[in-house]
Each structure stands twice: as C-alpha cells, then as structure tokens.
LUMMI-570024 format. One record per residue (C-alpha): y, x, z; residue in three letters. Coordinates in pm, whole numbers, padded with zeros to 5 digits, always signed. Layout:
! residues N
YXZAla...
***
This chain:
! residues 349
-00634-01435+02518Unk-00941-01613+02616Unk-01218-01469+02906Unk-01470-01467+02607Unk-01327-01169+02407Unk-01491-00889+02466Unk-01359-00595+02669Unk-01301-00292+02377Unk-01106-00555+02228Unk-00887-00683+02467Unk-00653-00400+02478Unk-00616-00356+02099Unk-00292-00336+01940Unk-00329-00545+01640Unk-00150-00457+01319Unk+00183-00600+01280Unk+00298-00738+00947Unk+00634-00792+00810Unk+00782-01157+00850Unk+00729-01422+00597Unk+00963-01691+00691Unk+00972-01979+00514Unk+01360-02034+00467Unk+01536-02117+00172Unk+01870-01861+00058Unk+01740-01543+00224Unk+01701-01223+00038Unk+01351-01093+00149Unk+01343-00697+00153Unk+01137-00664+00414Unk+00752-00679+00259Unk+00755-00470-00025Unk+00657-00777-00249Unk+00766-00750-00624Unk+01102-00920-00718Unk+00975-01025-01032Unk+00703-01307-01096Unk+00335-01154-01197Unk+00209-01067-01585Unk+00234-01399-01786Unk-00140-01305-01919Unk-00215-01331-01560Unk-00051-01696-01551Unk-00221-01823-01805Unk-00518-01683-01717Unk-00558-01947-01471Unk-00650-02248-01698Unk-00761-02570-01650Unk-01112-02395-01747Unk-01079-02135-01428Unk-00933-02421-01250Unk-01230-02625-01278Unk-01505-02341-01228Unk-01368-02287-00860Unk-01640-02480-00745Unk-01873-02229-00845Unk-01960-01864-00657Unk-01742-01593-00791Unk-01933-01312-01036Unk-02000-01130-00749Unk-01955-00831-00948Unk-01612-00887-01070Unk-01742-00747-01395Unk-01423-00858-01619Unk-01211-00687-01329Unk-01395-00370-01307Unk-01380-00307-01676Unk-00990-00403-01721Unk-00926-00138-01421Unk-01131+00127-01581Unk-01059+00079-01922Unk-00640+00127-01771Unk-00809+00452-01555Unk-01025+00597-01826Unk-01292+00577-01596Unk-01638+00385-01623Unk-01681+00048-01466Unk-01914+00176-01199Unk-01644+00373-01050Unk-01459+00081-00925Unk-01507-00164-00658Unk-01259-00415-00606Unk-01151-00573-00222Unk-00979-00870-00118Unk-00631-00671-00101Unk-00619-00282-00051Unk-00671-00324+00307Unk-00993-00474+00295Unk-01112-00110+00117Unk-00960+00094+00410Unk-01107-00108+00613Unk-01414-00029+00472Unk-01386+00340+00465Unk-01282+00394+00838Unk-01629+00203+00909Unk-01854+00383+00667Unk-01700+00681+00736Unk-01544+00738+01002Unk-01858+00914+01226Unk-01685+01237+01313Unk-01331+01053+01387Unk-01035+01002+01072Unk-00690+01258+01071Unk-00379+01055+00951Unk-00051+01087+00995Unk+00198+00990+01300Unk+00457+00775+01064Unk+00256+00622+00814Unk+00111+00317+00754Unk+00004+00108+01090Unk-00280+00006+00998Unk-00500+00290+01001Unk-00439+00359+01345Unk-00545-00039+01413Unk-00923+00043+01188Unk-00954+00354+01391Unk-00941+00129+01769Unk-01086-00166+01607Unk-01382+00053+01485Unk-01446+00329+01723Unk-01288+00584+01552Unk-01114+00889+01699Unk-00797+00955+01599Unk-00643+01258+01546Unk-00282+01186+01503Unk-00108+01451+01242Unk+00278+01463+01336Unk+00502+01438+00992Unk+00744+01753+00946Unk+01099+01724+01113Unk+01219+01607+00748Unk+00915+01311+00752Unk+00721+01574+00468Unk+00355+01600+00554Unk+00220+01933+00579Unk-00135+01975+00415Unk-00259+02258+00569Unk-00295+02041+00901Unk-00524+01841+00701Unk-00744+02143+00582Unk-01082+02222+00705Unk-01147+01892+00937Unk-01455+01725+00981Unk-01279+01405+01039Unk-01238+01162+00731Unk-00878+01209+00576Unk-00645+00916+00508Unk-00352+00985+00336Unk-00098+00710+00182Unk+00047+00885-00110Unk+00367+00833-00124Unk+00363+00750+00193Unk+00503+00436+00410Unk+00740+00369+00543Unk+00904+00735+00486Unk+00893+00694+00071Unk+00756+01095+00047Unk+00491+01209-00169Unk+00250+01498-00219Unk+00237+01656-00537Unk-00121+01634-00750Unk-00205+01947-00655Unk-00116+01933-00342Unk-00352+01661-00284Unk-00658+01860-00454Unk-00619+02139-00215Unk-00691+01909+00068Unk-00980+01731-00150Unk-01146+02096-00174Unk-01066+02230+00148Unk-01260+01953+00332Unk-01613+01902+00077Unk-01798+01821+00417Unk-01622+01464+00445Unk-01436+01211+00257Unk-01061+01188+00164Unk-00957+00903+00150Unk-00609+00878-00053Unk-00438+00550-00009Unk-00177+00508-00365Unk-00062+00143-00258Unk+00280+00267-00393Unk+00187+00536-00683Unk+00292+00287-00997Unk+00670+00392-00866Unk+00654+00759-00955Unk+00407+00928-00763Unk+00115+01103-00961Unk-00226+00961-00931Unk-00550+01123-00777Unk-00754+00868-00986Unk-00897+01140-01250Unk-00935+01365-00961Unk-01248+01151-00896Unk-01457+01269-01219Unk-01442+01634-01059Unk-01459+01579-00659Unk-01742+01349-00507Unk-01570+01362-00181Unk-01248+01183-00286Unk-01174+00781-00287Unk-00856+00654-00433Unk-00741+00339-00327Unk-00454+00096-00515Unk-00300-00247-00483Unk-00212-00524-00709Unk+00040-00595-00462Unk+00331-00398-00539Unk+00383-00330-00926Unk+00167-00630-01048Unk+00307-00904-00819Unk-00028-01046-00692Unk+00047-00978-00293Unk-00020-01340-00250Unk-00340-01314-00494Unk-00497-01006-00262Unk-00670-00768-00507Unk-00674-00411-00499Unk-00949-00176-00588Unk-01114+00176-00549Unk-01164+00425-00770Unk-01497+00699-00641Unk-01833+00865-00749Unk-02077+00565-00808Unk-02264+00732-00521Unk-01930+00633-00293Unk-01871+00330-00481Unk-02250+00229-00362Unk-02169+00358+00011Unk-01851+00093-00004Unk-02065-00176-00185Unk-02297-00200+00124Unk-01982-00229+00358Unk-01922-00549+00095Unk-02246-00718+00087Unk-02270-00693+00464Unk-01919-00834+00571Unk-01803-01071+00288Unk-02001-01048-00042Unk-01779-01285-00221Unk-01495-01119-00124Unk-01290-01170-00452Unk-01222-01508-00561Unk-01278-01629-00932Unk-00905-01713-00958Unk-00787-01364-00826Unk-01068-01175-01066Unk-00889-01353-01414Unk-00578-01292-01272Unk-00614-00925-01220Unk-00795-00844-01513Unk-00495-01003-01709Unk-00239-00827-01539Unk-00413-00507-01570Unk-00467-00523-01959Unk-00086-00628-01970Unk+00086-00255-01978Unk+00404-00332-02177Unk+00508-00612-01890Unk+00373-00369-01619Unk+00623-00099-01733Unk+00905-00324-01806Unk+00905-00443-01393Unk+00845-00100-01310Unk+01090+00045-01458Unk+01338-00238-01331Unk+01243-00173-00996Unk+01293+00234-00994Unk+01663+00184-01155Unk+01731-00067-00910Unk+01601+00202-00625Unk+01808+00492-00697Unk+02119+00287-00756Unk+02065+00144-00439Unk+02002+00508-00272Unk+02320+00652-00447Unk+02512+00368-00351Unk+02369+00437+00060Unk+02441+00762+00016Unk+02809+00730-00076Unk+02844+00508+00257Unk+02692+00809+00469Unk+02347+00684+00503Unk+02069+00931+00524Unk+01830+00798+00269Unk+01512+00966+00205Unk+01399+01014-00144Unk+01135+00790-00291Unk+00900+00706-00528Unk+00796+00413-00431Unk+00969+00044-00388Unk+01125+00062-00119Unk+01403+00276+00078Unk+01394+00473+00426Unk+01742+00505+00553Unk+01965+00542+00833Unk+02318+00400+00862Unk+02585+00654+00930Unk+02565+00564+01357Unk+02171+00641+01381Unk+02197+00218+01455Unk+01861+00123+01235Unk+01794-00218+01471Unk+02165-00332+01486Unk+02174-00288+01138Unk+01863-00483+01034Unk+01986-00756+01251Unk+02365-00783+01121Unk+02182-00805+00787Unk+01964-01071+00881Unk+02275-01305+01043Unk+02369-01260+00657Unk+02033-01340+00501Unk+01898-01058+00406Unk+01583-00903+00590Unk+01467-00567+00593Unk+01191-00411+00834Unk+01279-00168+01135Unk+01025+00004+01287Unk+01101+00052+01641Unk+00907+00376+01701Unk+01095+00730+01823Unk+01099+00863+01523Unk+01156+00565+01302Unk+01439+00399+01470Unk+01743+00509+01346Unk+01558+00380+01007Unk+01509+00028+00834Unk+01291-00009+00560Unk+01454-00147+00220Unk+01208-00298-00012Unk+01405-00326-00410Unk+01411-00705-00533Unk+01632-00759-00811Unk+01962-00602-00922Unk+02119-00909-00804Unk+01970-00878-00450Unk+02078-00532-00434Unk+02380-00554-00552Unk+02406-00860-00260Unk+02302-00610-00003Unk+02535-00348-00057Unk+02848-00564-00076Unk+02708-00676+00329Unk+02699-00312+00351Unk+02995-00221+00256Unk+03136-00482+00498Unk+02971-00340+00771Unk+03025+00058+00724Unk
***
C-alpha cells in the first residue's frame, strides 16, 4: 500500500473473488461459471464485420441489447439498462441510493458489504435464520435501501415471489434492490414486479446461464424514472461501459431461448444428482435453485475438504467465516465433472 492512498480507504476490505488459475486438468467448481460454451448465435455474432468496427465507440445506448432483454422480459426497452457485469449495477445502486444506509444479509454475497465501506454506506447487517432462510419481516419498514440476492449466495435459498412483494410494499419510502444473479436455475423472477412497484430494481447476469462471465454483461430491469437515476451513475463513471463485442454477443444469446433452456436444464439435473448423491454420503446439503451447492461433509471439516479436493484437481470455494465454515461451495460443470467429484468423494468419506 502506498503513502498516497487516502485514509477511508486504507482500511478497506476489498472483495475477494474466487481463483482463476491458469492450469491445465483441473475441474473448476469454484466460480459459478457455466460448464457449457455460450449460445452459438452469440459466437457468430462476432464476425469479421463486429471484429472490424471495434475501432469505433460502442452505441452508447446498447439499443440492440436493450430490446433483445425486453422483448425476453415483456418489458419496454426503456426499462433496461445494461452494466459491464451485474456488479457494475450494484455498484451503482449502493451509490445512488444508499443515503439513509443499505440492510443486507450476514451470509450473502461479499460484495455488498465491500460497496457499502467503499461508498459510505451504513450497514445494517441482517443475520440469516439458524437454517441460512432469510426472514423478511427484518427487512420490513426500513428506511435503508434493501439488497437482497434471490436465491441467495453462497447458501443456494430463495424467497418465494410473494415473499419478495411484501418487502417491495412494506418499504415504498426507498428502493429494493433484488439481486437474481442466479434466478435462470429455478427461482421465480421479480422482473414483472417492476410494471406495478416504482420502488423495485431487479438485477441479472449473463454470467451464469448464458456463459458470458468472461464477456461481463448483465442488466437491470426498473421504472424508466429508476432506469434514468442509474443512467446518471453511467454517464458519470464509465459511459461506454459496454463494449460493441459484448452488446452483439448478448443480444444473441438472449434471443437464443431453445439453447438457453437446453444448458439450463443440464445444469439443474446435474445439481440434484449431485445433492442426492452428498446426501447419501452424510453431507448436509442445502437445497438450491441455483448452480451451485452449499454443503457440509459429514465431520463439519468444510476447509480440509476443499483442500483434499484440490490435491486431486478439483476446486471448490470455502468461505472461512463462523457460520460458513463447515461449508464449501460446489458450482455444477458437467455430468462428467460431477460424476469426477463424487468418485474423490467417495474416496474420502
């Protein structure tokens, strides 16, 4: 650290991402990255023609994007504002709204609490349930914005729809903020809740189900009034902030449905054969809807485990917090992969 940072930010705890090694022969469940290679459409969509017209600005309104993503919504264009990843809209929303301090939970994901120090934003730390559920009532009736990642990370959970409108109406005074990062996996989407509550932004990825993580695209979904409030946030930080490349690719993969559902679908099979498999060996897996797996071996040991894994190739993510450390996160790659992982497993329990 140099003498020339300044002081607020000397102590901060910066987020913390999973590893990305570059090794050949390992089995990489540790980033929640799709198994499976992105939309063909989206391949092709970067031609020689795309190709050659990268030495030109962006459309700075991603207007191709916007309309793919709300034609797949059933929402209008102007109710969607894309970001350079998912994070770059959360990162938004803590700054434009995050006045009167943001509630979120304890185990969820890390980087909220990193926007909240980074920006000057009080925190108000929600502890899960003993069972990793999140309670809404705690979330009723705060002035703070509300960020919740539904389902949630690393724990898997979800809220039910109307679960998540309750805490939309009991707090009209601020904005909810409901980060779906993971919803393509079985969760149930606030999106349409957006036509009927001006308070509410939903947030997605192109990460997970559409295999762009390296491409960094996701998108909001709001009232144009919020969608203008986060377009200010854009033009004043990076107006460009969605390359030409990434636009065509995401509006491909978007308009592709029928390969969307087919890697999906590949991924939740894969997920529960992987939890039932667990489960037989006396791990205590949460349920999920989402791509990944929360469980404990039968000994509590979530650290020793990740690490016998990795001396076999295979990386998964342990979070070393109280509550999370009898846990290692399991992101689903192929069948293959899985099927590699529990024979290691099996080895070991």
């Amino acid at each position: 650290m140099s003498r020339f940072l300044r002081p607020g930010y000397q102590g901060l705890d910066a987020y913390t991402p999973g590893e990305q090694p570059q090794v050949k022969d390992l089995i990489k469940l540790n980033t929640n990255e799709s198994p499976y290679p992105p939309s063909p459409l989206a391949v092709a969509a970067v031609d020689k023609q795309a190709l050659e017209d990268a030495r030109l600005y962006c459309d700075i309104g991603a207007t191709a994007l916007r309309r793919a993503i709300g034609a797949h919504l059933g929402v209008d264009p102007d109710w969607v504002i894309p970001g350079n990843g998912s994070d770059e809209i959360l990162s938004w929303l803590f700054l434009a709204y995050g006045q009167n301090g943001a509630a979120f939970a304890d185990v969820t994901y890390g980087f909220y609490r990193v926007w909240a120090a980074l920006f000057g934003v009080d925190a108000r730390i929600i502890p899960l349930e003993a069972d990793f559920s999140l309670n809404p009532a705690a979330y009723m009736g705060d002035d703070r914005l509300v960020v919740l990642a539904n389902p949630n990370a690393p724990t898997g959970l979800w809220l039910e729809l109307s679960q998540v409108e309750a805490i939309v109406q009991a707090n009209p005074h601020q904005v909810v903020v409901v980060d779906e990062a993971y919803v393509d996996f079985g969760g149930q989407s606030a999106a349409r809740l957006t036509q009927t509550y001006s308070n509410l932004v939903v947030v997605q990825t192109f990460s997970k189900s559409r295999s762009l993580a390296g491409a960094r695209l996701g998108f909001a979904v709001a009232c144009p009034e919020l969608i203008q409030d986060l377009g200010k946030m854009k033009f004043s930080l990076n107006p460009y902030n969605v390359n030409s490349l990434t636009q065509r690719m995401g509006a491909a993969a978007m308009a592709d449905e029928a390969y969307f559902e087919q890697c999906v679908n590949r991924i939740v099979l894969s997920r529960d054969w992987t939890r039932e498999q667990l489960l037989a060996l006396g791990f205590q897996v949460l349920p999920s809807r989402t791509n990944f797996l929360f469980a404990s071996p039968p000994d509590g040991g979530g650290a020793a485990y990740q690490q016998a894994l990795r001396r076999q190739n295979i990386l998964v993510r342990h979070f070393p917090g109280q509550r999370t450390a009898p846990f290692v996160r399991i992101s689903i790659g192929t069948q293959a992969q899985m099927e590699q992982l529990m024979k290691v497993t099996k080895e070991m329990y």
